[in-house]
LOKOLTI-730218 format. One record per residue: x, y, z of N, C-alpha, C in turn; residue in one letter. Coordinates in steps of 0.02 Angstrom, whole numbers, plus 50000, padded with zeros to 5 digits. Each point is the difference from the previous one (the first is absolute). Layout:
XYZXYZXYZA;...
***
This chain:
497194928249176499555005150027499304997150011X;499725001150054499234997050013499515002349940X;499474997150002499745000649930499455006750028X;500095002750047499595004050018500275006050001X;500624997749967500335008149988500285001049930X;500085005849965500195002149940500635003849995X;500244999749928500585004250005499835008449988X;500215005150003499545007249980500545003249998X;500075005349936500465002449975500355004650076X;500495004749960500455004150022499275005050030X;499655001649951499675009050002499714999350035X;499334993750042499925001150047500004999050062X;500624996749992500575000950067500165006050022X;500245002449952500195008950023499325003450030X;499744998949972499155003850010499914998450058X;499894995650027499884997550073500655000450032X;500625001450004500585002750028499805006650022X;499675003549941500025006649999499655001150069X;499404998549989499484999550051500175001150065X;500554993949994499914995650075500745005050046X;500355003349939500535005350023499805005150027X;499015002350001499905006750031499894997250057X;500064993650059499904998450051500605002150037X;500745000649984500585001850034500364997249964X;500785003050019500504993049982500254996550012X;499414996650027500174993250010499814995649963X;499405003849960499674996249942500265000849955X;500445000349974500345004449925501004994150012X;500194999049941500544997949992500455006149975X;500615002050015500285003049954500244998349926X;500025006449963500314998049940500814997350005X;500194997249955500914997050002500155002949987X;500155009650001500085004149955501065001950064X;500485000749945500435001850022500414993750018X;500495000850062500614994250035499694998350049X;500384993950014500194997950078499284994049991X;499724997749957499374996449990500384993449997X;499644995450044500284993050012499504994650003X;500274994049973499464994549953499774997150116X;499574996749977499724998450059500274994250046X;500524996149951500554992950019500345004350044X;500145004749995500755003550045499805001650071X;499195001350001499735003250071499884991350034X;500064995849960499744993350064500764995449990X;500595002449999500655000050023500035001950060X;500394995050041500065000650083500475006350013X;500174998949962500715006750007499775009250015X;499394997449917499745006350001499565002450057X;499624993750029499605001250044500245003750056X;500604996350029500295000450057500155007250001X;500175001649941500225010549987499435002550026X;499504997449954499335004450019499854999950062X;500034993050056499725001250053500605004950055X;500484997049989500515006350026500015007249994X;499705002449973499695007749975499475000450033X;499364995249973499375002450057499964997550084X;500474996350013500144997450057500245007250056X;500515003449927500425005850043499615005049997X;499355002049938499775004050005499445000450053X;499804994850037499504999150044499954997750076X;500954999950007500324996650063499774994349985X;499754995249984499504995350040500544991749966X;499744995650008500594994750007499824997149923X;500514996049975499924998349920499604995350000X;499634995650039499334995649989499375006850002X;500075003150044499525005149971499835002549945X;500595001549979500115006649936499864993449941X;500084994650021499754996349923499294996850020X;499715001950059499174999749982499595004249969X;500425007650012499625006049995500194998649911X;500674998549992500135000949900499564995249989X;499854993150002499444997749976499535003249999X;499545001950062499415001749980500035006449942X;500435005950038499975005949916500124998949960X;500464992449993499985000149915499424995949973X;499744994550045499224997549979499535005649985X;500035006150044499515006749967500015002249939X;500865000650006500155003549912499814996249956X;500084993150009500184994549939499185000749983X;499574999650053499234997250001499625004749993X;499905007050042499645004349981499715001649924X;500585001749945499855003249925499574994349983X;500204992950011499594995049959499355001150044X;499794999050054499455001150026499635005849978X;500245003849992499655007849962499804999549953X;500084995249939499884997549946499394996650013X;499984993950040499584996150006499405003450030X;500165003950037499125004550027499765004349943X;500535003649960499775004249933499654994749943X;500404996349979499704995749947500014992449995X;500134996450058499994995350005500514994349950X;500505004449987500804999049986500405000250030X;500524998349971500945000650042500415000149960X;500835002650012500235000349962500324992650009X;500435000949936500424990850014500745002750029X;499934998650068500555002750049500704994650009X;500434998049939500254996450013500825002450025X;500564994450025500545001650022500295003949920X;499985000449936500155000949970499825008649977X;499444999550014499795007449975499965004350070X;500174998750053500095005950060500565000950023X;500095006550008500995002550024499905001850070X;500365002150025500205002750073500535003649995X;499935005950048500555002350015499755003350090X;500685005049995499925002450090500075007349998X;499585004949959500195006249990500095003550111X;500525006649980500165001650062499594999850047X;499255002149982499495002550034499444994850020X;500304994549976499454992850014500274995950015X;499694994250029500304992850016500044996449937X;499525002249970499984992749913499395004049984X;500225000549915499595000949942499844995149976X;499384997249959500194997649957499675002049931X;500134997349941499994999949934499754996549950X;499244999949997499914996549923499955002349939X;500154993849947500165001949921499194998649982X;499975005249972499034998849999500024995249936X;499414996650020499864994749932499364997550027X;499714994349970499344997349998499834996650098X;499394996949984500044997550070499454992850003X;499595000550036499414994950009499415004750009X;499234996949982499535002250027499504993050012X;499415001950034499644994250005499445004250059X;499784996450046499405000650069500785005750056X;499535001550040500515001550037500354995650052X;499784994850032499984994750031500564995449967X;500115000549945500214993549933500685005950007X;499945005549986500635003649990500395001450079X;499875000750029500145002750067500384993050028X;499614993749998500574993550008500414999249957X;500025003149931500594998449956500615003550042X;499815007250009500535005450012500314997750077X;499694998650038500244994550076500664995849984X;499584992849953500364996650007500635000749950X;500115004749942500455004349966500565003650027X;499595004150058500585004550036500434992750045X;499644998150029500464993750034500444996449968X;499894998049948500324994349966500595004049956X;499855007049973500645004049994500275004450027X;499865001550069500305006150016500004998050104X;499315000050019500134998550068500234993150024X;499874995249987500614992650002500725002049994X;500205001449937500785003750003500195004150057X;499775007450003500135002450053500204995850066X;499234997150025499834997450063500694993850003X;500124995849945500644995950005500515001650005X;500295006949982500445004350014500175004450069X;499525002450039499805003250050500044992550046X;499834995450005499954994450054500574994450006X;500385002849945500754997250000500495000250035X;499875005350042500315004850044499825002250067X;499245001049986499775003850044499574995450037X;499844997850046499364996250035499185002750011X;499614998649948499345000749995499704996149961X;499435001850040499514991749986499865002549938X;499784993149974499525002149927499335002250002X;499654999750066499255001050015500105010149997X;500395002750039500315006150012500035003149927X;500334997549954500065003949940499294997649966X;499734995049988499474999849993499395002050012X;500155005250051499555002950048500135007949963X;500545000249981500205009350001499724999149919X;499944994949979499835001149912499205000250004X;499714995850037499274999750015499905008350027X;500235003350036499695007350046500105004449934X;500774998849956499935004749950499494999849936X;499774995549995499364998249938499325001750043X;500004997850061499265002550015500035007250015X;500645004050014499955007750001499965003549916X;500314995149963500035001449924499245001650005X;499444993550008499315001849954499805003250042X;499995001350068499555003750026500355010149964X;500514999049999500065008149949499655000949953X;500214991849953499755000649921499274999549999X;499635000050047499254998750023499535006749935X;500095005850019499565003649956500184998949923X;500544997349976500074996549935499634995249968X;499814994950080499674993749953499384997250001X;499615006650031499254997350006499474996350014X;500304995850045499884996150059500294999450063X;499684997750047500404997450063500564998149982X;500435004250040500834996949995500024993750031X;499965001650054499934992350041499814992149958X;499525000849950499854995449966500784998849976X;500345003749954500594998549968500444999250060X;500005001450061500504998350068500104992550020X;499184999249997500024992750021500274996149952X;499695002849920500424992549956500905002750022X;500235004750013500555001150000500224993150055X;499755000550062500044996950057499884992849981X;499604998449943500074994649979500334994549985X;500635004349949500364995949964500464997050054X;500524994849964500204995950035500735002950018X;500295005149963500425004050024500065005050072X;499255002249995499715002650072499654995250049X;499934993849999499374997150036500455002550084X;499604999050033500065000850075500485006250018X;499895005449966500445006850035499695004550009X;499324999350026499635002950035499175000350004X;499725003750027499144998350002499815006649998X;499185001650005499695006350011500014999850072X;499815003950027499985004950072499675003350012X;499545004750047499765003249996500195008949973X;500704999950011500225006649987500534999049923X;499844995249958500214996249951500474995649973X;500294998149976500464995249971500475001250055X;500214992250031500364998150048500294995049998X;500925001549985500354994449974500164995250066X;500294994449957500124995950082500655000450012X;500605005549963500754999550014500125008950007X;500615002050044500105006949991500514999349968X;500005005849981500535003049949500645003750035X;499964999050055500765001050061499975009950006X;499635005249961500065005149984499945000750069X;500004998350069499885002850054500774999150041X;500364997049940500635000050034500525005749978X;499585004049963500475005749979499845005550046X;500745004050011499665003750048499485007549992X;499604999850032499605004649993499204997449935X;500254993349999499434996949955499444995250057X;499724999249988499374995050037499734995049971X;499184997550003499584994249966499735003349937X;499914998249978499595001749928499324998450012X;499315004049952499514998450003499854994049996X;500164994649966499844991249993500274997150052X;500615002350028500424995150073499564995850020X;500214994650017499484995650049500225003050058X;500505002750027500494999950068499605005750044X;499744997550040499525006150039500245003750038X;500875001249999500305005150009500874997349997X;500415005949972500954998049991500034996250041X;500134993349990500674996950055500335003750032X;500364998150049500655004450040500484996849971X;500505006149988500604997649955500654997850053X;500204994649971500404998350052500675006950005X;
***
């Protein structure tokens, strides 16, 4: 652990969970409470993947390289948001490892997921905010993304791009939490070496340099960050 960060119990982890849960839920993990709760090895199985994208593929018409850009990026929201909510409340996180988060697919959602609450890190916000980056990557979005590209054809700049739009939409939410310019915490976000080059400021704001294909679904378009100054024509 960098020496600029500390370990900090369970209590005020929760405390800054708590917090960061009155922003939506997106900021909030569920409890593991009940069935069907699954360790996080099983979701970056090709097998499993391939289910999942076959479901959102069918639930969205749109083609299975699509449907596994769009599951990356929402699950980079889910996975990233709660810890980011933390980090604007108290300049903590929880310790989000493959071990302590579940998943499941209740009827009414694409993916839940589930942490076992316990202790976390604290430190600067800057010092915590690159821990939680290069953390989520190294246990959770690498797996995925190696799983999803096994199969499917997309660049690594592309998913790297949909994890970068979901952290800079994270702080600009978690913004009245953390008492400074978000943007300050955007750019170190944009910093690290997990994000370097997936996007710049703009005049109308954060502007990635890859799309996220959402204009190939039908009845979907560009997103606010698109570089693409208008849909391709679909062949």
């Amino acid at each position: 652990m960098s020496t600029e960060l500390t370990s900090t119990p369970a209590d005020r982890i929760s405390s800054a969970a708590s917090r960061a849960a009155k922003l939506g839920m997106f900021f909030t993990y569920a409890r593991p409470d009940g069935d069907g709760w699954l360790p996080m090895s099983r979701l970056y199985e090709v097998d499993t993947v391939d289910g999942l994208l076959t479901k959102v593929a069918a639930n969205l018409s749109c083609e299975p390289r699509v449907a596994a850009s769009l599951v990356y990026q929402g699950f980079a929201s889910r996975l990233l948001s709660p810890q980011l909510g933390c980090v604007a409340a108290d300049a903590c996180a929880p310790a989000v490892t493959a071990e302590n988060l579940l998943w499941r697919i209740p009827a009414d959602e694409m993916l839940r997921l589930a942490w076992v609450n316990g202790p976390g890190i604290a430190g600067g916000r800057p010092a915590v905010l690159r821990h939680v980056i290069a953390a989520a990557f190294r246990e959770h979005l690498d797996p995925l993304a190696n799983a999803l590209t096994s199969r499917h054809r997309l660049a690594a700049g592309l998913l790297r791009g949909n994890a970068a739009a979901a952290i800079v939409s994270g702080l600009r939410l978690a913004a009245p939490l953390s008492g400074m310019e978000w943007r300050v915490l955007a750019d170190v976000a944009l910093g690290t070496p997990e994000l370097a080059d997936t996007g710049e400021w703009a005049s109308t704001g954060f502007r990635r340099r890859s799309c996220c294909l959402y204009y190939r679904v039908p009845g979907g378009g560009l997103c606010g960050d698109c570089p693409l100054p208008r849909p391709p024509r679909r062949p």
